[in-house]
N, C-alpha and C positions, 0 to 999 in steps of 0.2 A: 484396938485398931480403929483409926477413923476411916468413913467411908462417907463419899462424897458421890452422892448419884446426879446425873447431869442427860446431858444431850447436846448434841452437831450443834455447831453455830449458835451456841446458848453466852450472850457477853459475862451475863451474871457467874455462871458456869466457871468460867476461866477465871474471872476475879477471885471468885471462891477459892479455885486452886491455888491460882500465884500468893494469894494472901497466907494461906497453911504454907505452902513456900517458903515463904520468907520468915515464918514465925519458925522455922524447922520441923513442922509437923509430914513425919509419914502420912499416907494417909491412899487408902483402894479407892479407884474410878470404876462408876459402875455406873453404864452407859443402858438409859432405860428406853433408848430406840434399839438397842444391839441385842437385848437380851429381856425377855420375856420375863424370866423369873427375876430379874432386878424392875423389871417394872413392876411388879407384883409385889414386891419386898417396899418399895420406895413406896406405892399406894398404901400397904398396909401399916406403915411407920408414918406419913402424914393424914393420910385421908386424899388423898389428891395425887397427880401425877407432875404437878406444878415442880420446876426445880430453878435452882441447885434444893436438894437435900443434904444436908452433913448432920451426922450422925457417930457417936463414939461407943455408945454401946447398944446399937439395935432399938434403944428404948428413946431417950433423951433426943433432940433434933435439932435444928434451925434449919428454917425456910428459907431461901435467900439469902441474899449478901450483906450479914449485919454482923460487922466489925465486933460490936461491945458484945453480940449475945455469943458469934465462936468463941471467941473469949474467953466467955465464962464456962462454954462445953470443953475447954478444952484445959483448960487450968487444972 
């Protein structure tokens, strides 16, 4: 399962999303102002609370909004 950690009003955020969108990818919103233990989760998977996060097995990541690296997480 992909999981995509974010926040309110975040543009990168939604880009992330519509983009797994359109490539048909399910994929969990896990909102790191909503919920405590995804903030903790998202810190302990990058080092930072910076988002978007997406993530397909807990381990492996992309920071941000880069096209070729989901890509390759998600292939």
């Amino acid at each position: 399962m992909v999981k995509v950690y974010s926040i309110h009003q975040c543009p990168w955020c939604t880009k992330a999303k519509k983009y797994l969108e359109s490539k048909g990818v399910a994929y969990e919103e896990h909102n790191i102002e909503e919920n405590e233990a995804d903030r903790i989760a998202c810190e302990k998977l990058s080092g930072d609370t910076m988002v978007p996060v997406i993530t397909v097995n807990d381990k492996d990541f992309v920071l941000g909004f880069d096209k070729e690296k989901i890509d390759a997480l998600i292939a």
